[in-house]
C-alpha positions in Angstrom: -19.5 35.8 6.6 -17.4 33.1 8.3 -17.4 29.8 7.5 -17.3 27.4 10.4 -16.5 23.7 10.8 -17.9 21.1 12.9 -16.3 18.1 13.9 -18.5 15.3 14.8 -22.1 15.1 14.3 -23.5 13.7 17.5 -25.7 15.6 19.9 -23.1 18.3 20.8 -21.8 18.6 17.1 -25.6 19.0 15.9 -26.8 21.3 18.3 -24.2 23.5 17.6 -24.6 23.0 13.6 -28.0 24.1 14.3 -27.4 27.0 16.6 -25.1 28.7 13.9 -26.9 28.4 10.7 -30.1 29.5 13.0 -27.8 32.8 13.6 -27.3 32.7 9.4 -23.6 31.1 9.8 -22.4 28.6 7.1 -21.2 25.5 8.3 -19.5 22.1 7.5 -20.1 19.5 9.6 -17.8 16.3 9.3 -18.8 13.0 10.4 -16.4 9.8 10.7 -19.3 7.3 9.8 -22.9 8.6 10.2 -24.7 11.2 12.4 -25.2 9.5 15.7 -24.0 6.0 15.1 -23.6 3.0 17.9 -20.2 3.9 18.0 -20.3 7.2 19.9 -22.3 8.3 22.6 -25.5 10.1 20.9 -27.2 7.0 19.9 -30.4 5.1 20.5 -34.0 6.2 21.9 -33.7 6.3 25.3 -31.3 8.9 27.5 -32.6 10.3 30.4 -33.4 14.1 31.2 -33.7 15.2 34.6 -33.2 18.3 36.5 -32.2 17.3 40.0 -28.1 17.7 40.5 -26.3 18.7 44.1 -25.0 21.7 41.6 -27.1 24.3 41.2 -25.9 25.7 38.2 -26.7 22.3 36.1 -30.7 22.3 37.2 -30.3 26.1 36.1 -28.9 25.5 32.9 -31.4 22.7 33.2 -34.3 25.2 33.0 -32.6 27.0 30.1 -31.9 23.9 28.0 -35.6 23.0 28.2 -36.8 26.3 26.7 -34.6 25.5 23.8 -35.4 21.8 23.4 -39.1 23.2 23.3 -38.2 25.5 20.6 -36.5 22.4 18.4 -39.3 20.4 19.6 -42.1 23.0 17.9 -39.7 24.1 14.9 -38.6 20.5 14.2 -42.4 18.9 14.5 -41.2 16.2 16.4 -41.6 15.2 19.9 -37.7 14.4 21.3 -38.6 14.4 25.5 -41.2 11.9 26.5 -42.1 12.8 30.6 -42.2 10.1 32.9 -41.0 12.0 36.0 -37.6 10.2 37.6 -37.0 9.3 41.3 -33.9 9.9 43.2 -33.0 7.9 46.4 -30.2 5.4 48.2 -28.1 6.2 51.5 -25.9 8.1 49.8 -28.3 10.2 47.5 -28.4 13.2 49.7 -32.5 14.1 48.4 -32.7 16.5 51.1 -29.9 18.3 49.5 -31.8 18.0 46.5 -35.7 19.2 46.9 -34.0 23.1 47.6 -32.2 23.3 45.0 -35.1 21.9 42.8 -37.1 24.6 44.4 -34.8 27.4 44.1 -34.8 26.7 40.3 -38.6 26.7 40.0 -38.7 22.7 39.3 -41.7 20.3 40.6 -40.6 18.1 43.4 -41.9 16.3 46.1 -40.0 14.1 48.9 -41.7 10.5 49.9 -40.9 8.5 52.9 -39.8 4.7 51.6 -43.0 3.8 52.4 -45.4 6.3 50.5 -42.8 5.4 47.7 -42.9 1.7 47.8 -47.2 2.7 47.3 -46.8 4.7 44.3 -44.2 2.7 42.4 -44.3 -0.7 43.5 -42.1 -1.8 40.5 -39.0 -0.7 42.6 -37.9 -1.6 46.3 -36.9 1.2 47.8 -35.0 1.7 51.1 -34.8 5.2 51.9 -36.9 8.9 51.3 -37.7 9.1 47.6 -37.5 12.9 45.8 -39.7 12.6 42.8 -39.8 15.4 40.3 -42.4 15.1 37.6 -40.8 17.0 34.9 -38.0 14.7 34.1 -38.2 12.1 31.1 -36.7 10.6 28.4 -35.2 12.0 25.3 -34.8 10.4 21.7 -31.0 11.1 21.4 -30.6 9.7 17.7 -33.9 11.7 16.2 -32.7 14.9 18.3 -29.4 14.5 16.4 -31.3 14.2 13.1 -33.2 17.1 13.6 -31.2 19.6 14.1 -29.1 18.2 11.2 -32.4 18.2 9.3 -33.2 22.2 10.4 -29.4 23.1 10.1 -29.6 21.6 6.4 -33.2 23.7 6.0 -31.5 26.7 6.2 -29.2 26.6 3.4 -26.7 27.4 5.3 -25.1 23.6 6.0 -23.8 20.4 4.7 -23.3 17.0 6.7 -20.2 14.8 5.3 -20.3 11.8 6.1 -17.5 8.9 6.2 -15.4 12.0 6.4 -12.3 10.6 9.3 -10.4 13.9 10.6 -6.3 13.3 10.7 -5.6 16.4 11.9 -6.2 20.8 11.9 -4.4 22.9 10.2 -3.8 26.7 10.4 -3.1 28.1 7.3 -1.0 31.3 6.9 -3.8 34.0 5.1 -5.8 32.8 8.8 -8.5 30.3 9.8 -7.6 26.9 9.2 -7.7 23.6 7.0 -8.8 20.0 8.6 -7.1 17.1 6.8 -9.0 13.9 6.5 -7.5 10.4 6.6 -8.1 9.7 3.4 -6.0 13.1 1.9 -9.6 15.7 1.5 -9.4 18.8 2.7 -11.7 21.5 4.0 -11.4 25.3 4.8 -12.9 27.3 7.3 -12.6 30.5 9.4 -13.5 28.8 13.0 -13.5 25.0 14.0 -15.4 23.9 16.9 -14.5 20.0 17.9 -17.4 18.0 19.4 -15.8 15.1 19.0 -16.6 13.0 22.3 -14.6 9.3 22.9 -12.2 10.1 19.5 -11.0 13.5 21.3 -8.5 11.7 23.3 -6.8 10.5 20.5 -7.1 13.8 18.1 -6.3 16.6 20.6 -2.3 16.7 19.8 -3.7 17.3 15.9 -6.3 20.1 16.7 -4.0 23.6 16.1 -4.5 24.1 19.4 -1.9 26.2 21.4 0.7 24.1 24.0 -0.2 25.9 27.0 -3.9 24.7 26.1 -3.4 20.8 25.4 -1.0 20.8 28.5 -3.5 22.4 30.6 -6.4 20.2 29.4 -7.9 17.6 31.6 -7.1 14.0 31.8 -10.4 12.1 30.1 -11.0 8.7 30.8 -13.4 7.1 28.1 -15.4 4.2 29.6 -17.3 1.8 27.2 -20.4 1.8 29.4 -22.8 -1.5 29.7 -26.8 -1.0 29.5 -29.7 -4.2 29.5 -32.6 -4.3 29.0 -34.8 -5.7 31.4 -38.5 -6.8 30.0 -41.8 -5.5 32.3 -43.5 -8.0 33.9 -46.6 -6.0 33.2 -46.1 -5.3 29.3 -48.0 -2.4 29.3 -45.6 0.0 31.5 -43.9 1.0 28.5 -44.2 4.4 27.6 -44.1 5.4 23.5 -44.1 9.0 22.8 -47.5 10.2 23.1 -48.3 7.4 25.4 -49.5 7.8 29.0 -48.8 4.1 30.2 -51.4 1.8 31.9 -51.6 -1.5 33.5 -50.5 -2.0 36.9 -47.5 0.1 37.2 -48.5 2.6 34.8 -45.5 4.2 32.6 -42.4 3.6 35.0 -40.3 6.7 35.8 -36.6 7.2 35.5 -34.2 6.4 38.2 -31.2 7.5 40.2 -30.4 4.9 42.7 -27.1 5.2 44.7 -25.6 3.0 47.3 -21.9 2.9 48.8 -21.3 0.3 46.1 -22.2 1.5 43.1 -24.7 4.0 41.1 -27.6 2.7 38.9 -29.6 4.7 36.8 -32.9 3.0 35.2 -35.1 4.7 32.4 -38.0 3.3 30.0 -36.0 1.8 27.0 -37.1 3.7 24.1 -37.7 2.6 20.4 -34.7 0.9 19.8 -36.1 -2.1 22.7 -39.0 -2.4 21.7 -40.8 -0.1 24.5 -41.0 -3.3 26.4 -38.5 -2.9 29.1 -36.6 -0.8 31.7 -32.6 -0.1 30.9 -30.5 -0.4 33.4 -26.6 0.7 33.8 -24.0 1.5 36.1 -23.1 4.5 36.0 -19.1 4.7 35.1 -18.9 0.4 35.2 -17.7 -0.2 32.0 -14.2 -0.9 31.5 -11.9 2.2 31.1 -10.4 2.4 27.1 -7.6 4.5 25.8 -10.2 6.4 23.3 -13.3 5.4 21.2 -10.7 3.5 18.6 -10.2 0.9 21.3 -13.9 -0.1 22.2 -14.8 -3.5 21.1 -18.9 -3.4 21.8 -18.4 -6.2 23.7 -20.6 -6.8 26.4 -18.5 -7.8 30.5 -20.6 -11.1 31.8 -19.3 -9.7 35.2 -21.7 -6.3 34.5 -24.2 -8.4 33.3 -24.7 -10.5 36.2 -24.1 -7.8 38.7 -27.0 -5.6 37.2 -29.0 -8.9 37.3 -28.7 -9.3 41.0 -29.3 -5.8 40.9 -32.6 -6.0 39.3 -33.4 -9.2 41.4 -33.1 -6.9 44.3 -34.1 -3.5 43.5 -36.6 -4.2 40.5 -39.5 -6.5 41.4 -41.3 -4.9 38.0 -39.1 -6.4 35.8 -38.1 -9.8 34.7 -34.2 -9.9 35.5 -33.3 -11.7 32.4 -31.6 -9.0 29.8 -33.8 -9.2 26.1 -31.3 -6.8 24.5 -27.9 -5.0 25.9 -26.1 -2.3 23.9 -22.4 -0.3 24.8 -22.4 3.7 24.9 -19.1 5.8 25.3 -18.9 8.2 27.8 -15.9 10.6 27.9 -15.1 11.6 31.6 -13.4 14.6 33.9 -12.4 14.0 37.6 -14.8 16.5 38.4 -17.7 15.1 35.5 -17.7 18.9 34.7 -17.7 19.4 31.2 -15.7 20.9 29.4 -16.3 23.9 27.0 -13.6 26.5 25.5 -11.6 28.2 23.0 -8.5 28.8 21.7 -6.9 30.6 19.1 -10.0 29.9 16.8 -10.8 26.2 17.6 -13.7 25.3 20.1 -13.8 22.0 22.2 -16.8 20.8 23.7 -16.4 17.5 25.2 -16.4 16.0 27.4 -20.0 15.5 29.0 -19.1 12.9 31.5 -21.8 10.8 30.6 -24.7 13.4 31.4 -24.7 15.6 29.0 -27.5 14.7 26.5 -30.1 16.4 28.3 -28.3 19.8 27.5 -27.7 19.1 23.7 -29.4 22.4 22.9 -27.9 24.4 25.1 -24.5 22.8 24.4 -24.8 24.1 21.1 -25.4 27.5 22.3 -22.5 28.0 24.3 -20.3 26.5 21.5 -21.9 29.1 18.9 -20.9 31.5 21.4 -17.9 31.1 21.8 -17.0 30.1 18.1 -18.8 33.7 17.1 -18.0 35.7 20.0 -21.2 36.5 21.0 -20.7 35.5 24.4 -19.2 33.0 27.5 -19.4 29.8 28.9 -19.2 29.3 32.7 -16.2 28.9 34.5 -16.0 25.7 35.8 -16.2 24.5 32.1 -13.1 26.3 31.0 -9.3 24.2 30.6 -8.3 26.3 33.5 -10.8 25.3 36.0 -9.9 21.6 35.7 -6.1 22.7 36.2 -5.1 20.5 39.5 -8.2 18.1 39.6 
């Protein structure tokens, strides 16, 4: 039996600790701090899963990812996806585009006029047509990640070290490889997969991995991204999981708003806000770091008074006053592909370009797959598809 290695234990690195031992592998998984800390991009209560993308093949995989996160949800006892349905719209959201490939894929929608929108959910302003899909929710990232750590764990077949900082992969000469922690601790293993998100900038000269490969690989850009927390002015349009909302507005969906000038993205705030209010980001508008060992978790006043105005604008339901506001990595490609291969016995699976929660099961699939080699990944995911971009 081979003994694999996981480096980082966020939504990625979990899924795919999980998706081995469930296949009776034995893994290590090493974690800097702890599993799904504020540091990295797997944290908090509140990311949002939705199926409507002007790529088909992500609202396929969509539909694939969902059978598994229904099999963790059922195995691990836990509810992780909370439905509140999200709604797409701004002149530059093409949701025409959208409803066919929604329908091709077998996914719930229906397209509103501004009007019939405005009706339904008068907690927004909206401007344009409106493609609703009803499916689409929000997932606990940090209890997901805990899960599958907790199931992985279950089997036997897994350990988690934590506080465990990676310097650097080794390949040793009998085969496989040794990883090197900062503080002089090594561990041994057969395969190593590298999940490691916002640090993977800074670690990939130290990975083993072949020249051709790191030259190939795509420039990342880590942004330290900037979410409020705007409170309801009806309190009871939260939604809790198990809840079906009430008061005026009832539970509010998840949003995708997008304008010439920027793209916002809304969601119900999850555990970590108290349930009490809508978070609110721009998508990509934090400022661009070297890695995750330059962030700072400082909030930008200039982000925080232009989602403000945004809210003032676009959000009558809410109160545009921020009652909490939080940072979260994301780990970018030119494209926003991601980016899943293999080389030489070391898998990398990063990065997610700040969507890739919603497919934390299936994430861990692919990586299992390819760490195993039980099977493929896509194309488009592969080094050589972002050659040139």
């Amino acid at each position: 039996m081979s003994e694999y290695i996981v480096v980082g234990a966020g939504l990625a690195g979990a899924a795919t600790a999980w998706e081995l031992t469930s296949r009776g592998e034995n893994v290590t998984v090493l974690e800097r701090s702890t599993p799904a800390n504020d540091a990295g991009s797997s944290h908090g209560s509140a990311r949002i899963f939705r199926y409507a993308y002007t790529d088909p093949l992500y609202t396929q995989l969509l539909v694939k990812a969902k059978r598994r996160w229904d099999e963790l949800e059922e195995t691990g006892g836990v509810q992780l996806i909370t439905r509140t349905g999200s709604v797409d719209h701004g002149p530059v959201r093409d949701v025409a585009q959208l409803a066919p490939i929604l329908d091709a894929a077998g996914v719930e929608n229906e397209l509103l006029s501004a009007a019939d929108a405005q009706a339904r959910w008068p907690q927004f302003a909206f401007d344009t047509e409106v493609l609703w899909h009803p499916d689409a929710g929000v997932l606990d990232a940090q209890t997901t990640v805990e899960t599958m750590l907790r199931l992985a764990e279950g089997t036997g077949h897994a350990r988690v070290l934590t506080d465990w900082t990676v310097a650097g992969i080794e390949r040793r000469a009998i085969g496989g490889f040794t990883v090197r922690s900062t503080s002089g601790e090594v561990i041994g293993g057969d395969v190593v997969v590298v999940a490691a998100g916002g640090w993977l900038p800074s670690l990939l000269g130290d990975l083993a991995l072949p020249t051709g490969f790191i030259e190939s690989f795509p420039t990342l850009e880590v942004r330290q991204e900037q979410a409020f927390h705007l409170p309801y002015r009806d309190e009871s349009g939260g939604v809790q999981a198990g809840q079906t909302g009430g008061g005026e507005f009832g539970v509010w969906p998840t949003s995708i708003h997008m304008t010439p000038e920027t793209i916002v993205y809304s969601l119900p705030g999850g555990r970590d806000a108290g349930f009490r209010g809508q978070k609110i980001a721009e998508f990509n508008g934090g400022p661009v770091i070297d890695s995750a060992l330059d962030q700072d978790g400082q909030i930008r006043p200039e982000m925080r008074e232009k989602m403000v105005d945004y809210a003032t604008r676009y959000l009558p339901g809410v109160v545009p006053e921020p009652y909490a506001e939080t940072t979260c990595l994301f780990t970018n490609t030119s494209s926003e592909d991601f980016v899943i291969d293999v080389a030489d016995g070391v898998v990398v699976v990063s990065a997610c370009s700040g969507h890739g929660a919603k497919f934390a099961p299936l994430l861990g699939e692919l990586a299992a797959d390819l760490a195993t080699g039980a099977g493929t990944v896509p194309d488009q995911f592969r080094v050589a598809a972002h050659r040139g971009r």
